[in-house]
C-alpha beads as a LAMMPS data file, in Angstrom:
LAMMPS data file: protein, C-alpha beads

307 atoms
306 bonds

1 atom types
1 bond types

-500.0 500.0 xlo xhi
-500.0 500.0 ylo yhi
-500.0 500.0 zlo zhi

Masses

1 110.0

Atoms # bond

1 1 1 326.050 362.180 326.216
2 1 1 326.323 365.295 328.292
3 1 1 323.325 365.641 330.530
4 1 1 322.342 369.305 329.152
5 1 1 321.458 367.381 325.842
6 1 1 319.374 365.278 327.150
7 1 1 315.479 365.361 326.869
8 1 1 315.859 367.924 323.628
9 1 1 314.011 366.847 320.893
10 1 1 314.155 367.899 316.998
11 1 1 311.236 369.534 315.298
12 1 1 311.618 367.858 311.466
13 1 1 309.091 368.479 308.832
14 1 1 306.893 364.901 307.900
15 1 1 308.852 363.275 304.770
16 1 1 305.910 363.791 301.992
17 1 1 305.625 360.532 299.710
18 1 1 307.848 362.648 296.939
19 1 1 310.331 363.604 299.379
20 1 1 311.012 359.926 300.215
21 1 1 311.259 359.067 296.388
22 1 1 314.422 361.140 296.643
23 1 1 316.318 359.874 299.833
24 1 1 318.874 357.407 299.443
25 1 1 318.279 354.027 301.301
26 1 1 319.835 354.282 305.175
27 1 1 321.260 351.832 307.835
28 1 1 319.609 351.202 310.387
29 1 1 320.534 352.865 313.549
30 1 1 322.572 349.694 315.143
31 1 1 324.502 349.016 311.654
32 1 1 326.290 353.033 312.998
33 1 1 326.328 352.645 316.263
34 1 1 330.399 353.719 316.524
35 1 1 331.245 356.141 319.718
36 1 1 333.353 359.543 319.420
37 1 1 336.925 359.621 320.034
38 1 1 337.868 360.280 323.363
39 1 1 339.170 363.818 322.245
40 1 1 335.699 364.547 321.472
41 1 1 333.828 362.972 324.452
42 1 1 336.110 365.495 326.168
43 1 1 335.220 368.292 324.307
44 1 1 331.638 367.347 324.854
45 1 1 331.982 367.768 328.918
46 1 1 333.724 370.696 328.694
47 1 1 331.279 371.906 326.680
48 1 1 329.349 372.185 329.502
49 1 1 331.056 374.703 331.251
50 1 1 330.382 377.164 328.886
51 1 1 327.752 379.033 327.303
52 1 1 329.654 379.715 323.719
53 1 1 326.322 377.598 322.175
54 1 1 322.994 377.880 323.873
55 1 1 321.141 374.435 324.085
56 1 1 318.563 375.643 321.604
57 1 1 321.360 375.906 318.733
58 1 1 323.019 373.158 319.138
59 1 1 320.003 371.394 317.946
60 1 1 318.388 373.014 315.257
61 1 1 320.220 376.231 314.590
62 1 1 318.248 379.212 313.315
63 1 1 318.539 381.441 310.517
64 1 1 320.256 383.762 312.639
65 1 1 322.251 381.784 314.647
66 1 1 323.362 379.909 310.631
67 1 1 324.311 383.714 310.038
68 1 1 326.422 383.784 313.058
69 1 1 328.683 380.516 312.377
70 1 1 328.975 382.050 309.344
71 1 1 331.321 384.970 310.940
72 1 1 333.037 382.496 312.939
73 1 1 336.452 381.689 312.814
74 1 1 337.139 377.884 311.277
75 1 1 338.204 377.167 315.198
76 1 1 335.265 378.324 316.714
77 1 1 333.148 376.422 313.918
78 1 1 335.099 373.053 314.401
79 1 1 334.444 373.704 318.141
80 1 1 330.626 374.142 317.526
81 1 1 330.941 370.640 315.591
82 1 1 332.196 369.110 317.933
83 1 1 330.263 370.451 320.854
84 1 1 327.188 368.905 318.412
85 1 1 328.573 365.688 317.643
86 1 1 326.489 363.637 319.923
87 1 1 323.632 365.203 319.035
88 1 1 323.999 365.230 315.236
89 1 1 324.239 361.797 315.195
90 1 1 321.672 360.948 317.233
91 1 1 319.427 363.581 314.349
92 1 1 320.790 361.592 311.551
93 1 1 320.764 358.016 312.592
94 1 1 317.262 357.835 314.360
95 1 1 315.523 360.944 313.055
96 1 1 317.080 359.802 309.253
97 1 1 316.322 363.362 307.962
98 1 1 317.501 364.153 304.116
99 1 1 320.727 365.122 303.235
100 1 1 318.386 368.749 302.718
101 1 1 317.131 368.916 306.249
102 1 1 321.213 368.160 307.567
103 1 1 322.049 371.207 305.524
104 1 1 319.512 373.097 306.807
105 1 1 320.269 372.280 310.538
106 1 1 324.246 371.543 310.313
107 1 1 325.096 373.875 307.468
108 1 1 328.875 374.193 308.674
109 1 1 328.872 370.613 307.710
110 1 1 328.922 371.214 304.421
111 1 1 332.025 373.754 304.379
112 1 1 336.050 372.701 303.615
113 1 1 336.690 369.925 304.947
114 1 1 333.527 368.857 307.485
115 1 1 333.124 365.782 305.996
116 1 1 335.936 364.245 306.178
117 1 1 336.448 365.894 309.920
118 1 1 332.761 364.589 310.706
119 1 1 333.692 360.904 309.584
120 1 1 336.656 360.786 311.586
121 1 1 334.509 361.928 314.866
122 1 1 332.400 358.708 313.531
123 1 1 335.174 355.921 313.086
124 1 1 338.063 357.886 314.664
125 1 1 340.288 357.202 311.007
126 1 1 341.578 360.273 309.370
127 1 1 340.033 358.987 305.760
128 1 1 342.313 361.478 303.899
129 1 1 345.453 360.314 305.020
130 1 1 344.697 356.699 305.135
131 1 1 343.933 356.472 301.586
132 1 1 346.877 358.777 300.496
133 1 1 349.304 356.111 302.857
134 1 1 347.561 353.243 300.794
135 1 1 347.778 354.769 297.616
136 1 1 351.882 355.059 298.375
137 1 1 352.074 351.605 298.842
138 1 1 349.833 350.139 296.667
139 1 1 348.936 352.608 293.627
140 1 1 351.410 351.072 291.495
141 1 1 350.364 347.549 292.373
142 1 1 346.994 348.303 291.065
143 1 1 348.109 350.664 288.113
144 1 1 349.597 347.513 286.880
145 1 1 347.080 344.641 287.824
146 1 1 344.820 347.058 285.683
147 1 1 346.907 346.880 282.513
148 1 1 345.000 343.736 281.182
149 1 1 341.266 344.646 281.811
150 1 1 339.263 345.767 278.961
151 1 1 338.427 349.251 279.355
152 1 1 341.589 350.479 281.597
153 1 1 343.559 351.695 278.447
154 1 1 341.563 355.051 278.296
155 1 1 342.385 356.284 282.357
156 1 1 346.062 354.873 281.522
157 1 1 346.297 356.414 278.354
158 1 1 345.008 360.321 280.359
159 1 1 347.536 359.654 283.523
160 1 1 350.716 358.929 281.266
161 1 1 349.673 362.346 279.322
162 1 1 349.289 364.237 282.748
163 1 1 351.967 363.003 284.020
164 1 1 354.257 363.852 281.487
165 1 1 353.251 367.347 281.570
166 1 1 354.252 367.468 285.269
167 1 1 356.197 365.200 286.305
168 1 1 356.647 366.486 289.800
169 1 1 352.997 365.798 290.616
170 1 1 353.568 361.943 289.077
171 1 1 352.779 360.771 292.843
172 1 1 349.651 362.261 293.121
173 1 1 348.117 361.296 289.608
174 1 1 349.208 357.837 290.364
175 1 1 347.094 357.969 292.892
176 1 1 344.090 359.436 291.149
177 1 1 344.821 356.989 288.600
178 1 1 344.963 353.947 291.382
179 1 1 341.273 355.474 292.528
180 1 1 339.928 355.475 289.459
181 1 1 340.229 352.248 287.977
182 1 1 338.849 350.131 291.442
183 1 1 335.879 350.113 290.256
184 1 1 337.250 348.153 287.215
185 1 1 338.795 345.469 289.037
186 1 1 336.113 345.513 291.259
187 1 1 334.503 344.579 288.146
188 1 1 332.116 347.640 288.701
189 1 1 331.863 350.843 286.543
190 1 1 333.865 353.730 287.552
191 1 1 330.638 356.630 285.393
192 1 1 328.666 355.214 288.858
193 1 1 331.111 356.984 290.885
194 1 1 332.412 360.072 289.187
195 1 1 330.371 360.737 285.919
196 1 1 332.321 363.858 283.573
197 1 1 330.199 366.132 282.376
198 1 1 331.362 369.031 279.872
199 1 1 334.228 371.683 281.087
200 1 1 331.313 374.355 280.534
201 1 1 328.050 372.416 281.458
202 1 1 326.208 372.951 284.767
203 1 1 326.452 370.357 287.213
204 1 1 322.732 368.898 287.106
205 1 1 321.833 367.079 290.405
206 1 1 318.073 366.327 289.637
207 1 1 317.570 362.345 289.297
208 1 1 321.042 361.511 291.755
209 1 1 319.743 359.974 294.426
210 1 1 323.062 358.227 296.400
211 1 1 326.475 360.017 296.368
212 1 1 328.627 360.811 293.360
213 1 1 330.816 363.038 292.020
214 1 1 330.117 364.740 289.151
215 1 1 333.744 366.025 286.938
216 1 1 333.411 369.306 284.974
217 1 1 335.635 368.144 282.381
218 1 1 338.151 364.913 281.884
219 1 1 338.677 363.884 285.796
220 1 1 342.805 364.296 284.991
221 1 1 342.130 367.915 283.477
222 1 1 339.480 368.885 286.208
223 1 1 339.238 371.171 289.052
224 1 1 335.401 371.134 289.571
225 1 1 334.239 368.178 291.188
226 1 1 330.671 367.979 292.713
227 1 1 329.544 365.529 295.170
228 1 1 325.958 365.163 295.158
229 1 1 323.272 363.100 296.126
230 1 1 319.268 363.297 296.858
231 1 1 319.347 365.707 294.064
232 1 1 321.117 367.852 295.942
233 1 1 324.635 369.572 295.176
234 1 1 326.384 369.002 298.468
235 1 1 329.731 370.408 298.080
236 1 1 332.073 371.026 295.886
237 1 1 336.007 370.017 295.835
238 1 1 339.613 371.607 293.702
239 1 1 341.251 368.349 294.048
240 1 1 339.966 364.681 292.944
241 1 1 341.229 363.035 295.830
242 1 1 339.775 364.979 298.619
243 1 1 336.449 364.694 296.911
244 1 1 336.808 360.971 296.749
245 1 1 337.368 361.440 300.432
246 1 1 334.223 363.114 301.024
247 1 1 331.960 360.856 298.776
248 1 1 333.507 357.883 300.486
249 1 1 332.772 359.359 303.828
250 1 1 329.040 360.842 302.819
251 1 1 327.756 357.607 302.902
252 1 1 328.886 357.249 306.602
253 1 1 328.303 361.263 307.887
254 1 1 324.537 360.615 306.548
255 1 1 324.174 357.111 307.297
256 1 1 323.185 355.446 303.649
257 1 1 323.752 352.137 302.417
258 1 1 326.116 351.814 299.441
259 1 1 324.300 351.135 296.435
260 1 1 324.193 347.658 295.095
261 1 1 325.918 348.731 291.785
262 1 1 329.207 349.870 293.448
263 1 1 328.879 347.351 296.777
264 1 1 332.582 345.733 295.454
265 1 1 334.265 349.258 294.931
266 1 1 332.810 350.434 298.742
267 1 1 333.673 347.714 300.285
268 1 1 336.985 347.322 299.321
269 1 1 337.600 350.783 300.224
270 1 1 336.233 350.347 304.108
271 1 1 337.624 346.934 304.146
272 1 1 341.024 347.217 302.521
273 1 1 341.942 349.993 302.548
274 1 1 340.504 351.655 305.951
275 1 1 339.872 348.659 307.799
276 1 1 336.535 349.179 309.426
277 1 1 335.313 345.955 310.117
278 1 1 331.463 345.065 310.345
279 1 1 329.236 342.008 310.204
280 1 1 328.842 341.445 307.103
281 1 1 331.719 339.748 305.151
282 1 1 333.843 341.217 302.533
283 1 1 332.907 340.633 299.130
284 1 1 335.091 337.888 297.179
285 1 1 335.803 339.700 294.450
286 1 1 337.003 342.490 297.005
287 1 1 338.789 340.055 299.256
288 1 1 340.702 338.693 296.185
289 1 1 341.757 342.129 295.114
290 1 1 343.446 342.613 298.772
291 1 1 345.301 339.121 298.139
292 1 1 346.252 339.985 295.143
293 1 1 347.758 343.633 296.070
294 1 1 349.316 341.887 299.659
295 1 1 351.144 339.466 297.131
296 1 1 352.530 342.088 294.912
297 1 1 353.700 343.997 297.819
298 1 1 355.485 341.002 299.473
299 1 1 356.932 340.488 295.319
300 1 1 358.331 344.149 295.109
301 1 1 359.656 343.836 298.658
302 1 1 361.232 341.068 297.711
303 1 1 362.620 342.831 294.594
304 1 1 363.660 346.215 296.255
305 1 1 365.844 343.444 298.979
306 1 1 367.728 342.237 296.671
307 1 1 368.943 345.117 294.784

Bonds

1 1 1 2
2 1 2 3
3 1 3 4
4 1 4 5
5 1 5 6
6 1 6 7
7 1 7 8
8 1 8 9
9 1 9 10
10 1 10 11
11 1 11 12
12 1 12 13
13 1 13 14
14 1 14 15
15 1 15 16
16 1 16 17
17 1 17 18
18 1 18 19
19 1 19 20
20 1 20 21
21 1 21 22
22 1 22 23
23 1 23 24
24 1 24 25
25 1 25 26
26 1 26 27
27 1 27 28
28 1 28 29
29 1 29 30
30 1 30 31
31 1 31 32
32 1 32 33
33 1 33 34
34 1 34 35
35 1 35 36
36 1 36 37
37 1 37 38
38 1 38 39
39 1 39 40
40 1 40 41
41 1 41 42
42 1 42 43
43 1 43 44
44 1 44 45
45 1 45 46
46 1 46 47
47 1 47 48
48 1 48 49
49 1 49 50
50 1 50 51
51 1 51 52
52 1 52 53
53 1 53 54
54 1 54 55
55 1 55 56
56 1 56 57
57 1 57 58
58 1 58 59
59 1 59 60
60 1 60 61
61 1 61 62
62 1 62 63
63 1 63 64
64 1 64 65
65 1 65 66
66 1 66 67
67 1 67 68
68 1 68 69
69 1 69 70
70 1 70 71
71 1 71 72
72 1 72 73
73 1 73 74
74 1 74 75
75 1 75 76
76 1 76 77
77 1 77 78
78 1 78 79
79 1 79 80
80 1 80 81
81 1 81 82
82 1 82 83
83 1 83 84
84 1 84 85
85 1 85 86
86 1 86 87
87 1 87 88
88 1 88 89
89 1 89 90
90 1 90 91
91 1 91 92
92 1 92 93
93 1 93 94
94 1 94 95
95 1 95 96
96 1 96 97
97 1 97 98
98 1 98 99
99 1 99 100
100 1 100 101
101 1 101 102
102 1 102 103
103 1 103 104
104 1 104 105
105 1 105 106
106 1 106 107
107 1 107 108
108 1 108 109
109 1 109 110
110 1 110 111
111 1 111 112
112 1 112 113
113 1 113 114
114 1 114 115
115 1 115 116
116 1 116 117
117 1 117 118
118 1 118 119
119 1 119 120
120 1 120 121
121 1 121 122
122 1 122 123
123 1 123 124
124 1 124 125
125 1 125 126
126 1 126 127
127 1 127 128
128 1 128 129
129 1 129 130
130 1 130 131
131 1 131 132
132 1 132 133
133 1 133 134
134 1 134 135
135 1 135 136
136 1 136 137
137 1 137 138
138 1 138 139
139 1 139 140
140 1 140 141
141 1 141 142
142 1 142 143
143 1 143 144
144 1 144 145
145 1 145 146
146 1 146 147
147 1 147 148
148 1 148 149
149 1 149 150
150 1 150 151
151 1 151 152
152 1 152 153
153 1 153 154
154 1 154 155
155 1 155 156
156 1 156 157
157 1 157 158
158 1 158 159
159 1 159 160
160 1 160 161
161 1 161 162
162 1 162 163
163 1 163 164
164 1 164 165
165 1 165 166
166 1 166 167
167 1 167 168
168 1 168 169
169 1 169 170
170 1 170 171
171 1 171 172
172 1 172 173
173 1 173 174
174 1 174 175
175 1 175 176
176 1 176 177
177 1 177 178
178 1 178 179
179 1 179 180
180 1 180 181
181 1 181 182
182 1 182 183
183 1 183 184
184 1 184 185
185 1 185 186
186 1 186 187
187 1 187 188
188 1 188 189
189 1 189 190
190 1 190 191
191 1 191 192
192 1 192 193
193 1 193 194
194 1 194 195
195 1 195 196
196 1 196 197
197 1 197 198
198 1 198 199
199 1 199 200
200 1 200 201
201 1 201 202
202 1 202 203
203 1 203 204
204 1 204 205
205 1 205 206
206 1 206 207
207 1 207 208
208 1 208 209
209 1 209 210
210 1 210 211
211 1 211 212
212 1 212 213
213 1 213 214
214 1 214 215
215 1 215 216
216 1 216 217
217 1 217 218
218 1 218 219
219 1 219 220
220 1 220 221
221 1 221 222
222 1 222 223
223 1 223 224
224 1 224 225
225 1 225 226
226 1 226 227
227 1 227 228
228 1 228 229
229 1 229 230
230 1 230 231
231 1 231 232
232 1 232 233
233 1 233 234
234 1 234 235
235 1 235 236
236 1 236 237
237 1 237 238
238 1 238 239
239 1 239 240
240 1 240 241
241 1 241 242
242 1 242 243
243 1 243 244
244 1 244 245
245 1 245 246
246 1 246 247
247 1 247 248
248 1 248 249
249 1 249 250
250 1 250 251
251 1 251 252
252 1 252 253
253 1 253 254
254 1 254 255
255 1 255 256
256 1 256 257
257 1 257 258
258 1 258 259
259 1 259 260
260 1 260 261
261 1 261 262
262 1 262 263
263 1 263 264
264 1 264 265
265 1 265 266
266 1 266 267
267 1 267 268
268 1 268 269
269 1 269 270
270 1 270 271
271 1 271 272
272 1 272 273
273 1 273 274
274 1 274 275
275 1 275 276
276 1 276 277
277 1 277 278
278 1 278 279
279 1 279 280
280 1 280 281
281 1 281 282
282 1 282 283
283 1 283 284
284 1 284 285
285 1 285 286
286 1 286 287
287 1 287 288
288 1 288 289
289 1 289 290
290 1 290 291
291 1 291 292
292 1 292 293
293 1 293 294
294 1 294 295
295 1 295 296
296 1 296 297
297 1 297 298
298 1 298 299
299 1 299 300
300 1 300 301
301 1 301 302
302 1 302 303
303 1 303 304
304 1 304 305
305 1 305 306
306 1 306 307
């Protein structure tokens, strides 16, 4: 870390017992112990040879100076971000503030496309385009895996519609489609995820403790999707798949573990699908998905060969 960072220290407020209630469980600081790219450890020295961001806000930015990134141009706020980076983390992953207190210190962090910027800083992977590249290759392969599981005949039944009705978008609802039913073959329920709520209901946060989306409307007829979490609306997204993005990647921007109902889904996604590799093995039922999708790949290879 850049030695003008050094010896700060953050002045949090002391988590009162109902405040806790409401966090979601963390990792502990070595589980997220992954460097910045080398394009930001650069950023971070030359940071130091000039005064854009006094010391003082790039620790705990005040009202005023939260006014002043405001009226900044997106360059000059992903500059500030990054100029942070080292320092944010270190807030989140020993200080383990609430998703509240990040907003209140970081609030740039929780603008267009932060969070998906702020997770690649953390694993270096460029989430959104990852999963899109997977979903090319594989969406189909688990569109039709799906076909005999109770319960996938509804989220087929809504793609074919949509798709019909634009057939020049068929790509990208076979992906939403390919997103939505993991959780079903991960044998896991897809309402823990995304939960719809009606077209013209308020998105209702209170009682959401770990990240989720919540769907104004069908999830193929939406374009209000809410990712929340410590009762707390944290952003929201036009398009399903960039919100998936961002609730996959909230769990690593603000270091929580992924609850035990969806453990299958998450892990599959960070295992298969992004490759970030940990101690802890990859579930079976995940692992067998991944050999099941690598076989149908190698099949329709085959197929597409001898045509």
């Amino acid at each position: 870390m850049s030695s003008k960072y050094q010896n700060e220290s953050l002045e949090l407020p002391i988590l009162s017992p109902s405040m806790m209630s409401q966090r979601g469980k963390r990792k502990s600081s070595s589980i997220d112990n992954i460097t910045p790219s080398t394009s930001v450890s650069q950023d971070l020295d030359s940071a130091d040879q000039n005064n854009d961001y006094p010391n003082e806000k790039k620790m705990k930015p005040s009202s005023s100076s939260r006014d002043e990134m405001e009226s900044k141009s997106p360059s000059d706020i992903r500059l500030y971000m990054e100029n942070t980076f080292d320092v944010r983390r270190s807030f989140i992953t020993i200080e383990a503030p609430t998703i509240a207190m990040i907003k209140e210190t970081y609030p740039c962090l929780f603008i267009d496309k932060e969070l998906l910027v702020e997770f690649q800083r953390v694993t270096d992977l460029d989430i959104d385009h990852t999963i899109q590249e997977y979903c090319v290759k594989y969406a189909s392969g688990i569109i039709d895996l799906s076909r005999n599981y109770p319960g996938s005949s509804g989220i087929l039944q809504q793609a074919s519609e949509v798709k019909e009705e634009n057939v020049a978008l068929r790509q990208y609802w076979d992906m939403v489609t390919a997103l939505c039913l993991l959780p079903m073959l991960m044998r896991e329920n897809l309402t823990e995820m995304v939960y719809e709520i009606g077209s013209m209901e308020e998105p209702d946060p209170k009682g959401r403790i770990v990240p989720m989306l919540l769907s104004k409307g069908p999830i193929f007829k939406s374009d209000e999707f809410f990712l929340v979490a410590e009762e707390q609306i944290v952003q929201e997204f036009e398009e399903f798949t960039i919100a998936f993005a961002a609730l996959f990647s909230a769990y690593w921007v603000f270091n929580m573990q992924y609850p035990r109902t969806l453990t299958n889904t998450y892990n599959f996604i960070q295992k298969g699908i992004l490759h970030i590799r940990d101690s802890y093995p990859i579930p079976p039922v995940s692992k067998q998905l991944v050999q099941r999708l690598q076989k149908w790949g190698r099949v329709t290879d085959g197929k597409a060969k001898r045509r």
